[in-house]
CHARMM-style PDB file with segment names, atoms N, HN, CA, C and O in Angstrom:
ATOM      1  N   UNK     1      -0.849 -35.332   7.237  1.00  0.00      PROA
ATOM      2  CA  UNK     1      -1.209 -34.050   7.872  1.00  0.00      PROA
ATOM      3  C   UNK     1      -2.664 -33.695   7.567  1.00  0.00      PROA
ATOM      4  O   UNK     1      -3.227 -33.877   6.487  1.00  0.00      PROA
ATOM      5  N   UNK     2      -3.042 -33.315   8.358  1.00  0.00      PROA
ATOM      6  HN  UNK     2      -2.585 -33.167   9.235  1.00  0.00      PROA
ATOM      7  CA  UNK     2      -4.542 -32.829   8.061  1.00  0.00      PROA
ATOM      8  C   UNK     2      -4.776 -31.066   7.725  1.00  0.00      PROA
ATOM      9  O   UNK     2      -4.033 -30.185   8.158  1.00  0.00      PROA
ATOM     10  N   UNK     3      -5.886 -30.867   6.929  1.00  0.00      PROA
ATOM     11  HN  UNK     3      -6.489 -31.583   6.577  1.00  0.00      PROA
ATOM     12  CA  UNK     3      -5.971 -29.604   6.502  1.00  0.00      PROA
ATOM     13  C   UNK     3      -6.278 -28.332   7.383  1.00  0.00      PROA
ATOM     14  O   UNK     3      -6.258 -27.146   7.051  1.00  0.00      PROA
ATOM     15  N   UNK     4      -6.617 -29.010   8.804  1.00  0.00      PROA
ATOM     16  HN  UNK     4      -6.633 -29.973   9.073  1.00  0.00      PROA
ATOM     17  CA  UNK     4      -6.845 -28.268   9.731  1.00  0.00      PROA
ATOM     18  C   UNK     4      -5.418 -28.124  10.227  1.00  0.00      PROA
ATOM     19  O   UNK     4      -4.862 -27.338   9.460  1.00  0.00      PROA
ATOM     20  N   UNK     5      -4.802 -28.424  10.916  1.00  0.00      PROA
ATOM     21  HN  UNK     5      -5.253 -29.063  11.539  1.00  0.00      PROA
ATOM     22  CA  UNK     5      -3.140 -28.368  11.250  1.00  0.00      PROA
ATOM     23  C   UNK     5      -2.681 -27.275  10.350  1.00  0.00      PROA
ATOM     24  O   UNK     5      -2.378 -26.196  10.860  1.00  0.00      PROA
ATOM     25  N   UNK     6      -2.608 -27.426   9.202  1.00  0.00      PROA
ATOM     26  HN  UNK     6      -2.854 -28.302   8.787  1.00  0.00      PROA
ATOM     27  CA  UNK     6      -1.244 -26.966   7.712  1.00  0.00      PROA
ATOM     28  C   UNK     6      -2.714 -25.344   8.407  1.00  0.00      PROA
ATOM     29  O   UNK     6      -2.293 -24.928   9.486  1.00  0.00      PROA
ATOM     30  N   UNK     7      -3.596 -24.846   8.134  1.00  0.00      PROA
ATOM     31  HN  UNK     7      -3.939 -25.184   7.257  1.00  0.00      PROA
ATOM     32  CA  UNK     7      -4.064 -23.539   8.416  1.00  0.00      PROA
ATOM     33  C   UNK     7      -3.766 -23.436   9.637  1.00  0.00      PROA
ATOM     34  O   UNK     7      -3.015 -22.469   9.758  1.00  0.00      PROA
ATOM     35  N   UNK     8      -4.002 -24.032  10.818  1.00  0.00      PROA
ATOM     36  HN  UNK     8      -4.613 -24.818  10.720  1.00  0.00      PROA
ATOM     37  CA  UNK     8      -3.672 -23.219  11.946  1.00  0.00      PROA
ATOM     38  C   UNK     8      -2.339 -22.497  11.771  1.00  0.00      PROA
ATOM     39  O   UNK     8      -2.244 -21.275  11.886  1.00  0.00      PROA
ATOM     40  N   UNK     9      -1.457 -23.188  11.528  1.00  0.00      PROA
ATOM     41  HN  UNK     9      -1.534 -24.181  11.435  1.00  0.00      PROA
ATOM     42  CA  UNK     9       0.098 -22.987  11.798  1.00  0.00      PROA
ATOM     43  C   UNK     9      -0.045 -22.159  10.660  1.00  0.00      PROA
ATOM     44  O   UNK     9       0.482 -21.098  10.993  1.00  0.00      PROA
ATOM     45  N   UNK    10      -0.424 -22.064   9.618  1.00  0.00      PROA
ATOM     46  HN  UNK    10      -0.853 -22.926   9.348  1.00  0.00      PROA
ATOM     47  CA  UNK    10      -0.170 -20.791   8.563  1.00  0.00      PROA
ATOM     48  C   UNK    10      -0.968 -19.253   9.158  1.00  0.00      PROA
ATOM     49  O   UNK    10      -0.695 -18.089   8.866  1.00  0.00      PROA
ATOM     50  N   UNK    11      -2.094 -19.835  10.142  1.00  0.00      PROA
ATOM     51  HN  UNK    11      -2.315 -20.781  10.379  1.00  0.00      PROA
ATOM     52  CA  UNK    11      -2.792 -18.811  10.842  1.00  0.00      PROA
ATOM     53  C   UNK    11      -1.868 -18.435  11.916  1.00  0.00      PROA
ATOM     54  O   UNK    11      -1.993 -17.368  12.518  1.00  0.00      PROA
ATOM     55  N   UNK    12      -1.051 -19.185  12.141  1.00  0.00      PROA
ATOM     56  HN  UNK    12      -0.949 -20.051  11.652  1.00  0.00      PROA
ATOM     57  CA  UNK    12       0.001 -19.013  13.734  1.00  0.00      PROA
ATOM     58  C   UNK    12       0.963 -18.144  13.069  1.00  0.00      PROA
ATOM     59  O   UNK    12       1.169 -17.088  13.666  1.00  0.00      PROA
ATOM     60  N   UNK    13       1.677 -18.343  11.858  1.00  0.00      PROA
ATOM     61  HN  UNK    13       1.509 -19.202  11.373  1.00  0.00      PROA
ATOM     62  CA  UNK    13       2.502 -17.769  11.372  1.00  0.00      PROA
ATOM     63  C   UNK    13       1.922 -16.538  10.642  1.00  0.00      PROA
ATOM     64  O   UNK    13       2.772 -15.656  10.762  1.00  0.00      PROA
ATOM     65  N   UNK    14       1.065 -16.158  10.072  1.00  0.00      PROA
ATOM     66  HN  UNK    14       0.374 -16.874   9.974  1.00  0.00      PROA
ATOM     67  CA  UNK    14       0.346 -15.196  10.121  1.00  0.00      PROA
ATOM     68  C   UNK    14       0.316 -13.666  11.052  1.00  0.00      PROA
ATOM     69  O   UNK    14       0.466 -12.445  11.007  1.00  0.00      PROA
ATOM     70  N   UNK    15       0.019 -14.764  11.833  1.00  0.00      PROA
ATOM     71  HN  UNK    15      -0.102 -15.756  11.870  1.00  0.00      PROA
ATOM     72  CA  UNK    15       0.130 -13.652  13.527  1.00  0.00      PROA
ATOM     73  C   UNK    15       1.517 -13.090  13.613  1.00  0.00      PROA
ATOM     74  O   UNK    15       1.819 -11.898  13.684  1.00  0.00      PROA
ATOM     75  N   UNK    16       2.362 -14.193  13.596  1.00  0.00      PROA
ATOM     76  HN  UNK    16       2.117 -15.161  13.538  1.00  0.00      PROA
ATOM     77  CA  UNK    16       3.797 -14.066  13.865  1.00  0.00      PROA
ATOM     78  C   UNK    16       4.443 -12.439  13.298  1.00  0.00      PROA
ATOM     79  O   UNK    16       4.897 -11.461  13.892  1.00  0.00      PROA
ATOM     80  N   UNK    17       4.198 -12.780  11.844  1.00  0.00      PROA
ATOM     81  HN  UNK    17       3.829 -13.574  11.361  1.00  0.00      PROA
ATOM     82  CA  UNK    17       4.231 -11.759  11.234  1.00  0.00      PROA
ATOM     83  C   UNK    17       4.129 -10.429  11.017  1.00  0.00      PROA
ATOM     84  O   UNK    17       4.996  -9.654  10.612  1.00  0.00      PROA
ATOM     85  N   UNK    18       2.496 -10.130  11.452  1.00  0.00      PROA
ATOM     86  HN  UNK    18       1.792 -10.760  11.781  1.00  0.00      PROA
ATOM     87  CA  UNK    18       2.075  -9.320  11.819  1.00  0.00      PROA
ATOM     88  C   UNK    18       2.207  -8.585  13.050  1.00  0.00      PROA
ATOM     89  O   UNK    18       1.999  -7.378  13.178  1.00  0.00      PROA
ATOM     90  N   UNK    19       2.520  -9.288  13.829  1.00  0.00      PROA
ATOM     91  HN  UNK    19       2.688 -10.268  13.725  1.00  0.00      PROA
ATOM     92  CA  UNK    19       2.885  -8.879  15.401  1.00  0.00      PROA
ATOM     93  C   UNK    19       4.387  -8.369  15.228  1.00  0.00      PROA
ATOM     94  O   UNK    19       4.794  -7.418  15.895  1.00  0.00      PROA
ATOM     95  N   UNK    20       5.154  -9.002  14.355  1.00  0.00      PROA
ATOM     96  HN  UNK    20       4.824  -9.775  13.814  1.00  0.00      PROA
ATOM     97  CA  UNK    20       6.645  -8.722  14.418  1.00  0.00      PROA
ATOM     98  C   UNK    20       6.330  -6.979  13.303  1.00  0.00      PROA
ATOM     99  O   UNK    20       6.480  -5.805  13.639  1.00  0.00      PROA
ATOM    100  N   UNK    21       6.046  -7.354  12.488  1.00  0.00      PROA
ATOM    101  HN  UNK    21       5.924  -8.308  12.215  1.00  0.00      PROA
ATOM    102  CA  UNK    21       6.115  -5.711  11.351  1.00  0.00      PROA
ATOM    103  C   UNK    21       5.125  -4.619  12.156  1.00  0.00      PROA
ATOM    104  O   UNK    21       5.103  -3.451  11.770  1.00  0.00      PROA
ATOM    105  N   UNK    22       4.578  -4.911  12.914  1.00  0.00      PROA
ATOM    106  HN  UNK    22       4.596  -5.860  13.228  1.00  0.00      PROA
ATOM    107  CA  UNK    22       3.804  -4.145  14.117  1.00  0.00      PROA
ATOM    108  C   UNK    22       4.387  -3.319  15.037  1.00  0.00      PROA
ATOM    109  O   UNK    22       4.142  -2.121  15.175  1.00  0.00      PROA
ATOM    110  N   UNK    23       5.532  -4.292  15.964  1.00  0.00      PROA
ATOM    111  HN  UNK    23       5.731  -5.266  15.852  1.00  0.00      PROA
ATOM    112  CA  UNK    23       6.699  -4.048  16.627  1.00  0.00      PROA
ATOM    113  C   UNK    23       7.424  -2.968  15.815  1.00  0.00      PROA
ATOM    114  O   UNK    23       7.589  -1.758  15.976  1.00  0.00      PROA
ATOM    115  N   UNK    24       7.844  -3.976  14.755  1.00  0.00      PROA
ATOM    116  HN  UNK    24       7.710  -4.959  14.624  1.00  0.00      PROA
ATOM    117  CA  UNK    24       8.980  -3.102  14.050  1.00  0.00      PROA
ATOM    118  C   UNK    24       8.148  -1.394  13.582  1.00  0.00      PROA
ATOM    119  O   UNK    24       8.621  -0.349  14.028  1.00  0.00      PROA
ATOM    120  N   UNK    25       7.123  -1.401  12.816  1.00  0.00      PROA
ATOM    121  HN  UNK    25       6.739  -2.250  12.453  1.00  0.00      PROA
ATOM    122  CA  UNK    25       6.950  -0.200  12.559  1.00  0.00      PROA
ATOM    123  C   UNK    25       6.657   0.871  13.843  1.00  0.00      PROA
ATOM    124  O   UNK    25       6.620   2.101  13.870  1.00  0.00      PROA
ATOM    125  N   UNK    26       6.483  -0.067  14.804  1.00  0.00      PROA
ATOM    126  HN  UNK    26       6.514  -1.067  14.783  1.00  0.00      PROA
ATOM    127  CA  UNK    26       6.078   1.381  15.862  1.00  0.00      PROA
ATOM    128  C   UNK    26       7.401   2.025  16.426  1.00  0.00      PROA
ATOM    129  O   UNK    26       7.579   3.238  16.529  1.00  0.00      PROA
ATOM    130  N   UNK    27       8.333   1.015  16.788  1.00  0.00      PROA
ATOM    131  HN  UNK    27       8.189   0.029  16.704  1.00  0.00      PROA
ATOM    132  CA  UNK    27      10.037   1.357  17.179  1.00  0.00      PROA
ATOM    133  C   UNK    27      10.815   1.898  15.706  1.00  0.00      PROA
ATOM    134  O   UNK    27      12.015   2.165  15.762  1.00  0.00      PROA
ATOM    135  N   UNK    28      10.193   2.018  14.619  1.00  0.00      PROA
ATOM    136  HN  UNK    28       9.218   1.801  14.573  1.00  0.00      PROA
ATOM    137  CA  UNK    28      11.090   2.680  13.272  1.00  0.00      PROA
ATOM    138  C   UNK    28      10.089   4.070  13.739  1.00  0.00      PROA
ATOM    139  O   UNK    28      10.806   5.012  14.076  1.00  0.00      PROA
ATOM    140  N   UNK    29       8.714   4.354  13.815  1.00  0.00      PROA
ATOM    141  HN  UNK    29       8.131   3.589  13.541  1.00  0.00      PROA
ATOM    142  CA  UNK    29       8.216   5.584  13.939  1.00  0.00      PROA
ATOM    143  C   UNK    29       8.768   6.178  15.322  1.00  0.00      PROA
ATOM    144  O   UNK    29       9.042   7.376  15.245  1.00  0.00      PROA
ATOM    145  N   UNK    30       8.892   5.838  16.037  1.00  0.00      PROA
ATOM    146  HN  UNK    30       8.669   4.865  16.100  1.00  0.00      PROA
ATOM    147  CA  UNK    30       9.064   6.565  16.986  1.00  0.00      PROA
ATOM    148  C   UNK    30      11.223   6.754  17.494  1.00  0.00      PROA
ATOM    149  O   UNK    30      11.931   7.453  18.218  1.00  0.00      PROA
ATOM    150  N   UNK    31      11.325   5.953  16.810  1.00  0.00      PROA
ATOM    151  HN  UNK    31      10.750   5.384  16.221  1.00  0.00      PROA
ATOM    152  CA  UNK    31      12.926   6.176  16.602  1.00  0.00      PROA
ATOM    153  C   UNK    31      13.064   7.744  15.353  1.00  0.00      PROA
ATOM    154  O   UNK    31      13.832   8.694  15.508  1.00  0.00      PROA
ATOM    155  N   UNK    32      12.331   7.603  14.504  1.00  0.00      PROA
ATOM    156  HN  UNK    32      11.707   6.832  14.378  1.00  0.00      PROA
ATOM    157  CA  UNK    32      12.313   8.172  13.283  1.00  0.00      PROA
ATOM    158  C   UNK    32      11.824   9.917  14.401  1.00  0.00      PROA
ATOM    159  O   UNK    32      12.504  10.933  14.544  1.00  0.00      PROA
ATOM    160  N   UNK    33      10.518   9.603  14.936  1.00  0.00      PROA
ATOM    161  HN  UNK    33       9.966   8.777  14.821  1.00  0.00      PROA
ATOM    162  CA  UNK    33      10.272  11.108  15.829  1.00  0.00      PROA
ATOM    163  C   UNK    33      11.731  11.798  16.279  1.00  0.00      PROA
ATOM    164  O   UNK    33      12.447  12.671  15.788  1.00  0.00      PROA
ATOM    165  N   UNK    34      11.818  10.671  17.857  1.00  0.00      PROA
ATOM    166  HN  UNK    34      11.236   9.962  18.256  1.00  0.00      PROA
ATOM    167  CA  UNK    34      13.371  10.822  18.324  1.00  0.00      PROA
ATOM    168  C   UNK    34      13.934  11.732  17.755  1.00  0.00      PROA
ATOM    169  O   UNK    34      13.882  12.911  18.107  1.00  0.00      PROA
ATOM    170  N   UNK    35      14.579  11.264  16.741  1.00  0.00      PROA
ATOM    171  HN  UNK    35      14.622  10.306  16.455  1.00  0.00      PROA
ATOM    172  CA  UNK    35      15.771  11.624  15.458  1.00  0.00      PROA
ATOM    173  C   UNK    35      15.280  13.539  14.902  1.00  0.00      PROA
ATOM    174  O   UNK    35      16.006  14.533  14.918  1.00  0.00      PROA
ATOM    175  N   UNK    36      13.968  13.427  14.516  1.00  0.00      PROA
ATOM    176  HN  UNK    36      13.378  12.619  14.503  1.00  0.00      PROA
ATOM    177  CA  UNK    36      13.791  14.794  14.304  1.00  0.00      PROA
ATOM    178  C   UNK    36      13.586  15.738  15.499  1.00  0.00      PROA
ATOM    179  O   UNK    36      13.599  16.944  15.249  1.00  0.00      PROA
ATOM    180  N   UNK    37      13.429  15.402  16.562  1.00  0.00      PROA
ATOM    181  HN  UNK    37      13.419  14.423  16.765  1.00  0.00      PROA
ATOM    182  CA  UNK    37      13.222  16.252  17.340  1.00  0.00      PROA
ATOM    183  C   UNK    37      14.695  16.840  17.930  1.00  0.00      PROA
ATOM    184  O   UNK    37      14.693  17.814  18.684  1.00  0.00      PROA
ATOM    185  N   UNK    38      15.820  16.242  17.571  1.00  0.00      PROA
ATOM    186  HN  UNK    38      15.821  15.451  16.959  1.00  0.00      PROA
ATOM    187  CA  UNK    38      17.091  16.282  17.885  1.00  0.00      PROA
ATOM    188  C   UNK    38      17.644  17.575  17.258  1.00  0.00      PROA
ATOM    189  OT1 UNK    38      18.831  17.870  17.397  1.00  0.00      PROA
TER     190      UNK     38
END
């Protein structure tokens, strides 16, 4: 494997990550609004 490969894919998964706890915190804040405005 080369050292360029093993970072992209840790840079790919990186993203992954971030894009997913991104998602998630904006649908927990705005579920969380929802809920108080009830």
């Amino acid at each position: 494997m080369r050292g360029g490969a093993d970072a992209m894919s840790v840079l790919d998964l990186m993203a992954v990550l971030g894009y997913t706890a991104t998602i998630f915190s904006i649908g927990y804040m705005l579920g969380y609004n929802a809920n108080k405005q009830k």
